[in-house]
N, C-alpha and C positions, 0 to 999 in steps of 0.2 A: 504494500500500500504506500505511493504517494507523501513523502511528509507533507504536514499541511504549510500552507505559505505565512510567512511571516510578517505580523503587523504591527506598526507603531505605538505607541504607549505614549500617551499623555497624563500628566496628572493634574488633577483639582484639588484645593485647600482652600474648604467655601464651609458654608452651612448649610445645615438639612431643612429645606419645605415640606412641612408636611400638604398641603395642596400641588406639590412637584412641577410648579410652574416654574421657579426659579431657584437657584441655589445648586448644590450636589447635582440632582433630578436632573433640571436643565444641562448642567456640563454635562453628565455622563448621556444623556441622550445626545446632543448635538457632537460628540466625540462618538461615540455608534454608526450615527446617520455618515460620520465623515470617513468611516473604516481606522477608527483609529479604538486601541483600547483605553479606554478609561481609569484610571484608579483613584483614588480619593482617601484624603484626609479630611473627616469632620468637625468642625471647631466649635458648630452650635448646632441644640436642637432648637427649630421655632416651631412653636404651633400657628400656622400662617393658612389663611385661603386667600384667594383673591382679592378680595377686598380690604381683609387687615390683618395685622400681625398682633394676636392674643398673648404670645408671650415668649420668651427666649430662656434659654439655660442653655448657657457655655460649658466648653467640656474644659476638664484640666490640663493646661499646660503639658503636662507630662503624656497623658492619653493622646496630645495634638503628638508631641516629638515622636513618639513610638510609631502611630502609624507613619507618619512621614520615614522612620528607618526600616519598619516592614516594608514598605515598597521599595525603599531605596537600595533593599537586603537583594531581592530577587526578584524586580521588575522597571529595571532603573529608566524612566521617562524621559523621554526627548524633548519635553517641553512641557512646562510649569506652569498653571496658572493661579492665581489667588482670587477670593470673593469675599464674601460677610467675614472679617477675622475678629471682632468685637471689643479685644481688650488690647491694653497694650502687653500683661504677658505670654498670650497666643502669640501676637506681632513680632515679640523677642528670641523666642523659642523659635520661633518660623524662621528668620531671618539670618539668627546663628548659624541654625541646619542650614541653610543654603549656601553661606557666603563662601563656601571654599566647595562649591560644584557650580561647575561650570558649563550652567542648563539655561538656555533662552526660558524667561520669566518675565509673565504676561501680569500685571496688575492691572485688576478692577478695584478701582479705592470705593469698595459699597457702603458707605456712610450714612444714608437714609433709604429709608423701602418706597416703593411706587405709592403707597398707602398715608407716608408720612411718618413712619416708628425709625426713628434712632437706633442704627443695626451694628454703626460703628463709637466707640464711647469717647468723650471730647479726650479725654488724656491720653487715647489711643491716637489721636490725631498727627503728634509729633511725632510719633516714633517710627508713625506710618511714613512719614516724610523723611527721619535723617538716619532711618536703618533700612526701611526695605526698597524706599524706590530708588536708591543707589544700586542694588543690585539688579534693577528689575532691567529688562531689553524693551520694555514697553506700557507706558499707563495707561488707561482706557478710562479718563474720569468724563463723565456726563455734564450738564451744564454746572448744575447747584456742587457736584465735587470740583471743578474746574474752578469756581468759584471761591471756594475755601484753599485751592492748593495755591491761588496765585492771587489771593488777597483782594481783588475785584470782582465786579458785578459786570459776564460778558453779556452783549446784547446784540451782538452782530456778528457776523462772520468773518470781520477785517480786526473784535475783538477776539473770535476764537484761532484765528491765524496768531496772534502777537501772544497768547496762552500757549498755544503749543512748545511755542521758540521760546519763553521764558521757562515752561517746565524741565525741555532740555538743557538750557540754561544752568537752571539750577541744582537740577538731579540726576543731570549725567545720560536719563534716559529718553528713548522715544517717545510721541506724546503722540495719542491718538484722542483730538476733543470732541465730542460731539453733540452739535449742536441740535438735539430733535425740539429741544422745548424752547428752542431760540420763537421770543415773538413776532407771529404776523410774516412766519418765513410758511412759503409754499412748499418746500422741500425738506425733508430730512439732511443735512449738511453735517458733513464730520469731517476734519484737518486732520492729516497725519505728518508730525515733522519729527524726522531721524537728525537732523543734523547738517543732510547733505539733500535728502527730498523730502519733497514736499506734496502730500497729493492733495486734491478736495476732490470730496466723494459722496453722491448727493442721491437722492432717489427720491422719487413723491410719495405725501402722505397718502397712506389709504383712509377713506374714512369712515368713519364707523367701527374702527376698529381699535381696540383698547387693551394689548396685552400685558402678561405681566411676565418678566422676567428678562428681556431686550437684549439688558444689559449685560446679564449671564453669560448668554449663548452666542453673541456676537465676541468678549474676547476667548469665551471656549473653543470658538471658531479659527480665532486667530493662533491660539496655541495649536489646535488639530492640523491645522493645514501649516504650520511650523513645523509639528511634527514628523508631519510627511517630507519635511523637507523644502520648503517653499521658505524664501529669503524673505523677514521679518515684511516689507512693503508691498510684497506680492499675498503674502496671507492677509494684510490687514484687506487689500482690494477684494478678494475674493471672499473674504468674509463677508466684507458688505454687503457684495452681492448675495452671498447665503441669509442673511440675517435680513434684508428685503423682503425677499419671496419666502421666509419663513412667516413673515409679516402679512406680505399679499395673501398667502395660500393658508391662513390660520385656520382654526375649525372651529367650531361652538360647542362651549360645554354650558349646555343652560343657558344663562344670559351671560356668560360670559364667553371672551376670545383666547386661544390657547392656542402657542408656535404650535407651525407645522415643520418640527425640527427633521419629518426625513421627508421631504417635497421632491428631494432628488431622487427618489425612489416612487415613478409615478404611479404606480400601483398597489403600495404600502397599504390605503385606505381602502381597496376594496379585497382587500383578505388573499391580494394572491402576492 
């Protein structure tokens, strides 16, 4: 028999939804859809639906280190990504572990929920800024985290370009901004600056359509297709496009909208 073929490994260090719209759920599904494996470090439980986050329990420090060296024992990842990390000594424990592997590291600085609940805690804030995003290859902060990481209120897209170039600036890594909740914009708009490129990357909104979790699975996207092997600004491109049509092509659960995180697989939804 055939050995079977060989597939990339990515890992997540986020928190667990329990409605698995976003969080853990989210990565390891859009790592699935991307042919990549998944593994995961859990750093919170939330009791979360769609609508709001009930309540949170962080796991300890030590529970965080240990999975991260279970994986790292015998399933070493090609690429790293971070979500909900909540405390600063999750943040610390995370950061140490990394800093002497030498793994492309995707940060989402998730610091408030679509809902409004405080997922990252203020004194987590700095340490989030002058331990991990030195190591990271890439940050993925949204308006309102853009906002806090570079001290201003952006409101246009000539303020999310000059965001980008200061994140770089001053943490060494790439900045992926994105601008969805920029007002009175027609389009979905996100800046990515390495240093040396620069893209904008724009798609229209759909409307009607209100999901939860965006942020997840778009840099899950980015680490997956890193994984594979794709140079940091060619995964951020083809992310966007994944995380689009994850968007366009959502489904309905009830009255609410939920990614259709395997879209590339056009037949997923009808059972074959």
């Amino acid at each position: 028999m055939p050995k079977p073929p060989s597939i990339p490994i990515a890992l997540t260090i986020a928190g667990s939804d329990s409605g698995a719209g976003a969080g853990i759920q989210a990565d390891l599904k859009t790592f699935a859809s991307l042919g990549v494996h998944g593994a995961c470090a859990i750093t919170c439980v939330t009791a979360q639906n769609p609508k709001r986050v009930l309540a949170v329990q962080s796991c300890r420090p030590e529970i965080v280190l240990q999975q991260l060296e279970a994986v790292f024992e015998e399933l070493p990842p090609r690429a790293v990504k971070t979500g909900m990390l909540y405390s600063a000594k999750i943040i610390r424990v995370i950061a140490e572990f990394l800093k002497t592997r030498r793994i492309p590291l995707i940060v989402d600085p998730v610091m408030i929920s679509t809902s409004g609940s405080r997922l990252l805690k203020p004194s987590a804030t700095t340490l989030l800024k002058n331990r991990l995003l030195p190591l990271a290859a890439l940050v993925t902060p949204n308006l309102d985290e853009a906002n806090i990481l570079v001290g201003r209120n952006l409101k246009s897209v000539e303020d999310l370009r000059w965001a980008a170039k200061q994140i770089h600036q001053e943490f060494g890594c790439a900045a992926l901004v994105k601008g969805g909740h920029l007002p009175d914009s027609r389009e979905a708009v996100d800046i990515f600056f390495d240093g040396k490129n620069e893209l904008l990357l724009s798609a229209p909104f759909v409307k009607g359509i209100h999901t939860h979790g965006t942020g997840c699975a778009y840099s899950a996207a980015i680490a997956g297709f890193v994984a594979r092997g794709h140079a940091l600004p060619d995964a951020v491109a083809r992310a966007k496009e994944y995380i689009s049509q994850a968007i366009a092509r959502s489904h309905s659960l009830g009255k609410y909208s939920a990614l259709n995180a395997f879209w590339r697989q056009k037949n997923f939804w009808k059972g074959n």
